[in-house]
Each structure stands twice: as structure tokens, then as C-alpha cells.
N, C-alpha and C positions, 0 to 999 in steps of 0.2 A: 439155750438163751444165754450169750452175753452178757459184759460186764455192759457194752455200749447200749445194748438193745434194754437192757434193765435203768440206763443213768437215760437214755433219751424215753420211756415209759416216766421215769420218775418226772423228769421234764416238759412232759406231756400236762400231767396232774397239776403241775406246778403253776403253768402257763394260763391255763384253764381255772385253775380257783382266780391269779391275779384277774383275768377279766370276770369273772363275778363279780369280785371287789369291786373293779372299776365301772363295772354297771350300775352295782346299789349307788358307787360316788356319783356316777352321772344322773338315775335318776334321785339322790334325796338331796346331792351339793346342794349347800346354802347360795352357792351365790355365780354369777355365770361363768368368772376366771376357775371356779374348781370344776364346773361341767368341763371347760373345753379342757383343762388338765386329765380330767378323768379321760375323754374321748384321746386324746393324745398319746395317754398309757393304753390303752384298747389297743390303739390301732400298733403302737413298737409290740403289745403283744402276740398281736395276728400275726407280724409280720416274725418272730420268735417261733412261732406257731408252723406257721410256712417253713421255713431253715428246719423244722424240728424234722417236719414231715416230708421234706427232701433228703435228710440223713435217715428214715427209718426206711423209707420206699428205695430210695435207690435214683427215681427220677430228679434229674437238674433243674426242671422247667419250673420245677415249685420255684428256686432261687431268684428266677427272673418275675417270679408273681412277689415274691418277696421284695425285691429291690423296687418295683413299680408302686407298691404300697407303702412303700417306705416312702418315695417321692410324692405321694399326692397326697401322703397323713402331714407330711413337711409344707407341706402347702396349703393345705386344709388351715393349721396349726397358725402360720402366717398369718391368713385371711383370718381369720376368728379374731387372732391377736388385733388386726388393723380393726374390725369389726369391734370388740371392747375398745380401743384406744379411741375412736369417733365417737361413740356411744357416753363414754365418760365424757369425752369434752364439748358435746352437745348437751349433757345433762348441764354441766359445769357455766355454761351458759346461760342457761336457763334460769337459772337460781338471780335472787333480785343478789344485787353489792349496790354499793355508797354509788350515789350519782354522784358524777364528777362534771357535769355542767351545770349543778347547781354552787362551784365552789366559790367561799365566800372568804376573803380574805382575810384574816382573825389577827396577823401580826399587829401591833401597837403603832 
């Protein structure tokens, strides 16, 4: 056993506890921006995950499942983000403010 095969082992455990982590963050986040953060870190982890397990196998083809999930976690990431960004400002809407066609002149 090498020094590699023992630092990508270590890498392995490592990779694998952060998506725990980021499991428990996605199921107990407070609030919807820390789920999709949490989902966000999941997925650069799989995709660390993949690269891990193309340098201990020896196969390339993991690299190309890696680089494809890296493009649809980046997009996913997007879409959520536009997805919060409408949702706030539907909320933000929603909310009563000062009517402004009831305005009554007050100057002197």
C-alpha cells in the first residue's frame, strides 16, 4: 500500500463524512438558501467523490461522470438560485406598503 493509495483512502473518509454533514444541513437547514447551499456542497462532493475514484480504479470514464455533474449541479445551483430570487420577490409583493393613490398633499 502506498503513500497515494493511503492519502486517496484518507480522501475517501473525508469526502464521505462532508456529505453526511451536508445531509443533516439539508435535511434540518433553517431556511431554503441553506438547503440549496447544503445540496450544492453534496453534489462538488460526489463530483470529488468521482475524481477520487477514477485515481484509485485506474478508469477515466469516472472523470467524464465527474465533469457532467459538475455541469448539471452548476445548473441545478442556478435554477434554485432564480427559483429563491422569484419566490422572495413574490413574497415581497405580497406584503401590504403605504398606498400611494390615496396621497394627500400635506405641504402648507
Amino acid at each position: 500500500m502506498g503513500i497515494l493509495q493511503t492519502a486517496v483512502d484518507i480522501a475517501f473518509v473525508l469526502v464521505m463524512l462532508g456529505v453526511v454533514f451536508a445531509f443533516i444541513r439539508l435535511i434540518k437547514g433553517p431556511s431554503l438558501p441553506d438547503r440549496i447551499v447544503a445540496l450544492d456542497m453534496m453534489t462538488v462532493q460526489i463530483v470529488a467523490f468521482c475524481g477520487l475514484f477514477a485515481i484509485a480504479s485506474g478508469e477515466t470514464a469516472f472523470l467524464d461522470v465527474a465533469i457532467v455533474l459538475a455541469l448539471v449541479g452548476f445548473l441545478a445551483t442556478v435554477a434554485l438560485a432564480r427559483f429563491v430570487e422569484r419566490r422572495v420577490a413574490r413574497v415581497g409583493e405580497d406584503t401590504p406598503g403605504p398606498d400611494i393613490s390615496d396621497d394627500k398633499d400635506t405641504s402648507p
